[in-house]
C-alpha positions in Angstrom: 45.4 20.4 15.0 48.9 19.2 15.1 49.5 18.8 19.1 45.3 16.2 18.7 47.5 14.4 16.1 50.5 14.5 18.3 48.6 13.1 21.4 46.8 11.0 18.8 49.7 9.1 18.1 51.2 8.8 21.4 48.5 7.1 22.9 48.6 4.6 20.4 52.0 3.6 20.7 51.2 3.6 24.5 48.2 1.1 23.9 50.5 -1.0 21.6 53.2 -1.2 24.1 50.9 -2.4 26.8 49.4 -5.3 25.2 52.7 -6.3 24.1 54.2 -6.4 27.6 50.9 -8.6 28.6 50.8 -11.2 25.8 54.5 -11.6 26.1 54.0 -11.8 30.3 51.4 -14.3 28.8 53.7 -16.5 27.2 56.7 -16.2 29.6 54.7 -18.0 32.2 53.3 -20.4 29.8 49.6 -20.0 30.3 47.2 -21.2 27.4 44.2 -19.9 26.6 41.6 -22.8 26.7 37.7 -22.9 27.1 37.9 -22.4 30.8 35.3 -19.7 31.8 34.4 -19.0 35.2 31.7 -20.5 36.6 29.3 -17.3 37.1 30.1 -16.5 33.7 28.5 -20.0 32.8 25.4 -19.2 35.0 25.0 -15.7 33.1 25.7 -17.3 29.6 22.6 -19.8 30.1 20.5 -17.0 31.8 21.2 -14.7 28.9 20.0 -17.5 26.3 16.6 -18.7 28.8 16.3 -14.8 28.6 16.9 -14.9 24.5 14.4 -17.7 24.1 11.8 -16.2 26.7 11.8 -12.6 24.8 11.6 -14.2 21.2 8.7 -16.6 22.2 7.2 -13.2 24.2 7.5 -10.9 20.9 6.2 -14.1 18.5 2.8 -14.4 20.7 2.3 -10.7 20.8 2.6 -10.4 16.8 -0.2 -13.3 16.3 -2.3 -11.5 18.7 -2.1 -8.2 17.5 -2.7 -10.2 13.4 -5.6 -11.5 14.8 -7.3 -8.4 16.3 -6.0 -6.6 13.4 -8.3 -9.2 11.5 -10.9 -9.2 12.9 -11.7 -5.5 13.1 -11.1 -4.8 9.7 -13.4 -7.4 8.9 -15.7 -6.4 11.3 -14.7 -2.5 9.3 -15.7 -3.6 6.4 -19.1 -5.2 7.3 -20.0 -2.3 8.4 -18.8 0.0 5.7 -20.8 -2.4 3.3 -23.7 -2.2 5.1 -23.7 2.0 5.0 -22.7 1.9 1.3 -25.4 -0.2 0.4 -28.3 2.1 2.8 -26.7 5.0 0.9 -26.8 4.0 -2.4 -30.4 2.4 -2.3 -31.5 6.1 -0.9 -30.1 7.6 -3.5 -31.1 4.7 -6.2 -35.1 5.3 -5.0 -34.6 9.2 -4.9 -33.2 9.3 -8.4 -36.1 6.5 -9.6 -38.8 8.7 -7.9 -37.0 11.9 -9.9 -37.2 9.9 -12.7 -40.6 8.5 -12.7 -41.9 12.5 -12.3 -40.0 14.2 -15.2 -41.7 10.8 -17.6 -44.8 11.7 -16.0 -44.7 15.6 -16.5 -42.9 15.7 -19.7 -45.2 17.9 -22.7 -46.8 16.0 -25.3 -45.0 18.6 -27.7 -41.3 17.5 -26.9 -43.0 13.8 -27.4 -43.7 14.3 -30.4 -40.8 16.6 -31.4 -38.5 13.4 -30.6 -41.1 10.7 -32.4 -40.5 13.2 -35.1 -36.9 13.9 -35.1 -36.2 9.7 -35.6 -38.5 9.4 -38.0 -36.8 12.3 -40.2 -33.5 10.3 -39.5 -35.1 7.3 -40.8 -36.2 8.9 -43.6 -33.0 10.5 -44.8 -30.8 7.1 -44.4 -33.6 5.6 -46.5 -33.9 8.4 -49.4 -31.6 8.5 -52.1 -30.3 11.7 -53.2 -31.7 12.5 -57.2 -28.3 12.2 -59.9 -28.4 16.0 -61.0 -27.9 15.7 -64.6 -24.7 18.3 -65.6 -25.8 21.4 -67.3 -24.5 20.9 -70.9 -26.9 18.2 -71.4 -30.1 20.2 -70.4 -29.0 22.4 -72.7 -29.1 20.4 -75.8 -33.2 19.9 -75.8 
C-alpha cells in the first residue's frame, strides 16, 4: 500500500513539473492566448451545433407523435371497454330482472301473508300503549 502511495505521489509531482516548464516556455516566448481557433475546429464547432439543433428538433417530433398515437388508442381503448361494460352489465341487468320477476311470480301465498302479517303486528305494537300496572300495596287495600 505504501510503494501505490509512493508512485502516487511521484507522478504528481511529475505532472506538476511539466506544466510548469510549459506555461513558463509559454510566457518566455511571449505568446497570448486569444480566441484564435483553427479553422477545422470552427467547421466542427458549427457542425456539432447544426447536429445539436437537428437531434433536438428529431427527438421533439418523435415525442408529439408518439402523444398522439398514445391518444388516440387509449381513446379508441376506452370506447371499446365502454362498449363491453355496458353489453355485460345489460346481460346481467336482464338475467337478474328475469330471476327476479320468477321468485315474485313463484313466491307462496303463506310467506305473503306471513310478511302482510308481521307489519301489521309492528304497526300495532308502536300504536298500543302498554297498561300502568298499579304497585301491589294498593291492590291490597280493597
Amino acid at each position: 500500500m505504501q510503494t501505490l502511495i509512493i508512485i502516487l505521489s511521484i507522478s504528481l509531482i511529475g505532472i506538476v513539473v511539466i506544466v510548469y516548464r510549459g506555461v513558463s516556455h509559454v510566457r518566455s516566448l511571449g505568446l497570448e492566448h486569444g480566441e484564435i481557433t483553427h479553422p477545422i475546429g470552427k467547421i466542427f464547432l458549427k457542425f456539432w451545433n447544426a447536429v445539436i439543433v437537428t437531434l433536438t428538433y428529431i427527438a421533439h417530433s418523435i415525442a408529439v407523435f408518439v402523444s398522439k398515437i398514445w391518444a388516440r388508442i387509449s381513446h379508441r381503448i376506452f370506447k371499446i371497454r365502454r362498449k363491453i361494460v355496458n353489453k355485460i352489465e345489460d346481460y346481467f341487468k336482464h338475467k337478474n330482472e328475469n330471476n327476479l320477476n320468477k321468485e315474485a311470480k313463484t313466491q307462496s301465498i303463506l310467506l305473503t301473508t306471513i310478511k302482510a302479517y308481521k307489519k301489521e303486528i309492528k304497526k300495532l305494537k308502536q300504536t298500543i300503549e302498554p297498561d300502568e300496572v298499579k304497585p301491589r300495596d294498593e291492590r291490597k287495600t280493597d
